[in-house]
C-alpha positions as CSV (number, residue, x, y, z in Angstrom):
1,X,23.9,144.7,-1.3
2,X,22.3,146.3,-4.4
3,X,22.3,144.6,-7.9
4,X,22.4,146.2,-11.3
5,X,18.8,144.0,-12.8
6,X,17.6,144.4,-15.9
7,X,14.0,144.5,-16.4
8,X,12.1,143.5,-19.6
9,X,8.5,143.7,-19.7
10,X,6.3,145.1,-22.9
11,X,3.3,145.9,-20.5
12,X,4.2,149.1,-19.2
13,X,2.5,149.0,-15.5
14,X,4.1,145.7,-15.0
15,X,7.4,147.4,-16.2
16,X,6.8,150.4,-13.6
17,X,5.9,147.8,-10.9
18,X,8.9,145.8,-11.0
19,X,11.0,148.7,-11.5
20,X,9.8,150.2,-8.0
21,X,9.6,147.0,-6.6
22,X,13.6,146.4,-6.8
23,X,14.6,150.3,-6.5
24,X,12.9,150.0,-3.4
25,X,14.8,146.7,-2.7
26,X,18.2,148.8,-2.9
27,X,19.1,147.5,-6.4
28,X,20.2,149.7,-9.4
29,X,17.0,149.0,-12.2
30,X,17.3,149.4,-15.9
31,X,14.2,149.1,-17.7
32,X,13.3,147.7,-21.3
33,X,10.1,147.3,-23.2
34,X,10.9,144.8,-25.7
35,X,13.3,142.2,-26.6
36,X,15.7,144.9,-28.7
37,X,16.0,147.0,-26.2
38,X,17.3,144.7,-23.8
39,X,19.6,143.5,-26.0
40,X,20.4,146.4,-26.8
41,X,20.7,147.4,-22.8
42,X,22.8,144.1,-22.0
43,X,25.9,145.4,-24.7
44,X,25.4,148.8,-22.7
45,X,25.9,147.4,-19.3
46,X,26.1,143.9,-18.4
47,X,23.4,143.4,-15.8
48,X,23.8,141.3,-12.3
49,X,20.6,139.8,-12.8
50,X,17.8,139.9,-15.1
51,X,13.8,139.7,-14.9
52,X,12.2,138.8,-18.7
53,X,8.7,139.0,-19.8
54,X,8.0,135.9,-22.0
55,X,5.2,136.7,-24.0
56,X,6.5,140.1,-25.7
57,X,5.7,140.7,-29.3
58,X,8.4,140.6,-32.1
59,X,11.3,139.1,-30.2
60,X,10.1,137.3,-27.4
61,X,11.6,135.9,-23.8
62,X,12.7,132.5,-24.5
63,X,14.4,134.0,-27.9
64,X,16.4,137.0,-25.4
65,X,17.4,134.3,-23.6
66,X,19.0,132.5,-26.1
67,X,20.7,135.6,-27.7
68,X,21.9,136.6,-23.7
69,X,23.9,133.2,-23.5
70,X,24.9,132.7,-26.6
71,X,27.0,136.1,-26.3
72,X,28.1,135.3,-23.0
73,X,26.1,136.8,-20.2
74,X,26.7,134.7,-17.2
75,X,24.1,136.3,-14.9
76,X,20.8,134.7,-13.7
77,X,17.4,135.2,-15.9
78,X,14.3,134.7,-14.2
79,X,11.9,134.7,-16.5
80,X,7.9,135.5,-16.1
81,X,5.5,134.4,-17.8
82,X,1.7,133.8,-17.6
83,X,1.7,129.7,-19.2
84,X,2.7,127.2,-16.2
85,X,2.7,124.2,-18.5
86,X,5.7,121.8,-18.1
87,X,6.8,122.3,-21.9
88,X,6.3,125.5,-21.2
89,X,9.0,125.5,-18.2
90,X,11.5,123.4,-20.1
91,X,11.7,125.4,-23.1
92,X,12.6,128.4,-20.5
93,X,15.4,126.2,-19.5
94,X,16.5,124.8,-22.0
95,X,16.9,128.8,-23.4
96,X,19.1,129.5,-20.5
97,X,17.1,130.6,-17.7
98,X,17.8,130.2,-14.3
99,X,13.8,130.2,-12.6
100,X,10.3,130.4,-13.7
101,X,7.7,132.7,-12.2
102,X,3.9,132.4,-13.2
103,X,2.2,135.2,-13.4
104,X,0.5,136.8,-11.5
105,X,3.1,136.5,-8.8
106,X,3.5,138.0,-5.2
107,X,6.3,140.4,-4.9
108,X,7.8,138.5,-2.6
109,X,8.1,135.3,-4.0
110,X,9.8,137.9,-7.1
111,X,12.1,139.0,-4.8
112,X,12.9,135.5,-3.2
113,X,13.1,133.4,-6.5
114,X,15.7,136.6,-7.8
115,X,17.9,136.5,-4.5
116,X,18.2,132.6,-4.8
117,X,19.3,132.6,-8.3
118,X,21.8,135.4,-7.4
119,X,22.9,132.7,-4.6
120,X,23.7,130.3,-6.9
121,X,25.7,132.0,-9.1
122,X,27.6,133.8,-7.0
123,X,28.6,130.5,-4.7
124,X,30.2,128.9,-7.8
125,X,33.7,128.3,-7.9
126,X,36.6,130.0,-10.1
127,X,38.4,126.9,-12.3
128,X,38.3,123.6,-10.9
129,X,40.1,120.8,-11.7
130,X,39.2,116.6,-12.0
131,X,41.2,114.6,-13.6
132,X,41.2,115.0,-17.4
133,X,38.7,117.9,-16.8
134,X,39.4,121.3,-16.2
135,X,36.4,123.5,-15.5
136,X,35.9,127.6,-15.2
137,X,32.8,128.1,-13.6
138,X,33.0,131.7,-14.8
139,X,33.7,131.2,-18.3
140,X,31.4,128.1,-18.5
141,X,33.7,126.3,-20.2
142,X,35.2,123.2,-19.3
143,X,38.4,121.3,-21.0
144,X,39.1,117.5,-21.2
145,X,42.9,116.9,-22.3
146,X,42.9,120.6,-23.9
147,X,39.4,120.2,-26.2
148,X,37.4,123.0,-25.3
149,X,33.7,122.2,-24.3
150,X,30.9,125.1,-24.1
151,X,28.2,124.3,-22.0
152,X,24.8,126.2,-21.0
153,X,24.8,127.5,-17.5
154,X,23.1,124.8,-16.0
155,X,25.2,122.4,-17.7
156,X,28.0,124.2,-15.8
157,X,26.3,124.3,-12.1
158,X,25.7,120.3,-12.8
159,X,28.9,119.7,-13.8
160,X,30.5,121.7,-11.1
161,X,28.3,120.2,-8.3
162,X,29.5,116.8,-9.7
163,X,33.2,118.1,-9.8
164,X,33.3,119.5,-5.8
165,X,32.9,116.3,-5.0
166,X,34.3,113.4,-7.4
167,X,33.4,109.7,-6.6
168,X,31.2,110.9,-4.3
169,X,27.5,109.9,-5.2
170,X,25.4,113.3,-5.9
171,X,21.6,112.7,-5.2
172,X,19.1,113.8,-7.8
173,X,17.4,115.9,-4.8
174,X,20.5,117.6,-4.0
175,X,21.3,118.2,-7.8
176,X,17.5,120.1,-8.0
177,X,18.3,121.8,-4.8
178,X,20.8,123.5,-6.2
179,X,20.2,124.5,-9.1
180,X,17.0,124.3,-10.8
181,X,15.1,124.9,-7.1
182,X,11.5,125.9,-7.9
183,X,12.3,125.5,-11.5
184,X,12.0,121.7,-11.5
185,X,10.6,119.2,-14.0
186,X,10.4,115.9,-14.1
187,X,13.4,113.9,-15.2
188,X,15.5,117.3,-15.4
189,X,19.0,116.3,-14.1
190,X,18.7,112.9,-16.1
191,X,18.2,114.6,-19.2
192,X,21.0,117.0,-18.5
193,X,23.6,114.8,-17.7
194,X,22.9,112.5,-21.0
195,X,23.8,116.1,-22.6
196,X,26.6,116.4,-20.6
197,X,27.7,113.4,-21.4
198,X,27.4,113.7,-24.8
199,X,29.5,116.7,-24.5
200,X,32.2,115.5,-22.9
201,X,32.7,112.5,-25.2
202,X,34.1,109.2,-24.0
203,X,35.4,107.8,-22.3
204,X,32.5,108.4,-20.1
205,X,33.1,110.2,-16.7
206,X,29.5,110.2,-15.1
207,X,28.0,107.2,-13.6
208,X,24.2,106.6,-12.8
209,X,24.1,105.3,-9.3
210,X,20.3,103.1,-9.7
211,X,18.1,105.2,-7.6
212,X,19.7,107.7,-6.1
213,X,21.7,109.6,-8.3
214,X,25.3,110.6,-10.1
215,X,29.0,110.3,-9.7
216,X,32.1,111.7,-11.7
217,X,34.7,108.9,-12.0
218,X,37.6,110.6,-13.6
């Protein structure tokens, strides 16, 4: 089934590619050049999906990404970008996105990375509810005893993983799986759970299991 993406790339025969690539696909394409424009296409028409350039001039990639979920766009953002070092991925992350493609890619791997991301967010749940916590998935906001939380969207697919099944133990592997797939780094789902932790205050919900992984304790 066709997807309306948005595509934001400042070299135009990348842009053209991309944009062929997917129309070909079946999806619905909307093109941008720059970070402004798709910002600018995003308050238009909320995409389904969308495919960002990192290294554009003025406002680039990682800072779009940022501006998408702090205004609320829920929908995956792969970004692409030609650096494959680890800080390099994490800052991606950590502004929101969902993958990381190197260039130069294969189209297929393109259209494989952009399917699973589209996977993940469309298997999560509606509003879920553990003990003190209340979670919509949607939203991506969670509530413990009525005190709203806002979390990133990863935050949220962690959180909700963790919440589908309580005081059972959730193994790293299966948390990477999941949700960051090829867009793994090292110590990843221990880092965000110490921020989800911190978010959720105490008393503290999520227990390290030595060696294996997570469980919510409610």
């Amino acid at each position: 089934m066709g997807a309306h993406i948005l595509v934001v790339d400042d070299d135009p025969a990348v842009l053209r590619m991309l944009v062929r690539t997917l129309r070909a696909e079946g999806h619905e394409v909307e093109a941008a050049h720059d970070g402004g424009a798709a910002l600018a296409a995003v308050e238009r028409h909320a995409p389904d999906a969308v495919v960002l350039d990192v290294a554009m001039p003025g406002l680039d990639g990682l800072a779009v990404c940022r501006r998408l979920r702090a205004g609320g766009l829920t929908a995956p953002v792969l970004l692409l970008t030609a650096r494959d070092a680890v800080a390099d991925r994490v800052a991606g992350l950590e502004a929101g996105a969902d993958d990381y493609l190197v260039k130069p890619f294969a189209v297929e791997e393109l259209l494989a990375r952009l399917a699973a991301i589209r996977r993940r967010g469309t298997a999560q749940v509606g509003v879920l509810a553990v003990g003190p916590l209340r979670l919509d998935a949607v939203a991506r906001q969670v509530r413990r005893d009525g005190r709203t939380i806002e979390l990133t969207e990863r935050e949220t697919a962690l959180l909700e993983l963790l919440m589908r099944d309580p005081r059972t133990v959730v193994t790293r592997a299966r948390a990477l799986d999941e949700i960051w797939g090829a867009a793994a780094v090292e110590n990843v789902v221990d880092r965000y759970v110490s921020e989800l932790r911190r978010k959720l205050g105490g008393p503290r919900l999520i227990r390290t299991v030595r060696g294996v992984g997570f469980v919510l304790e409610p």
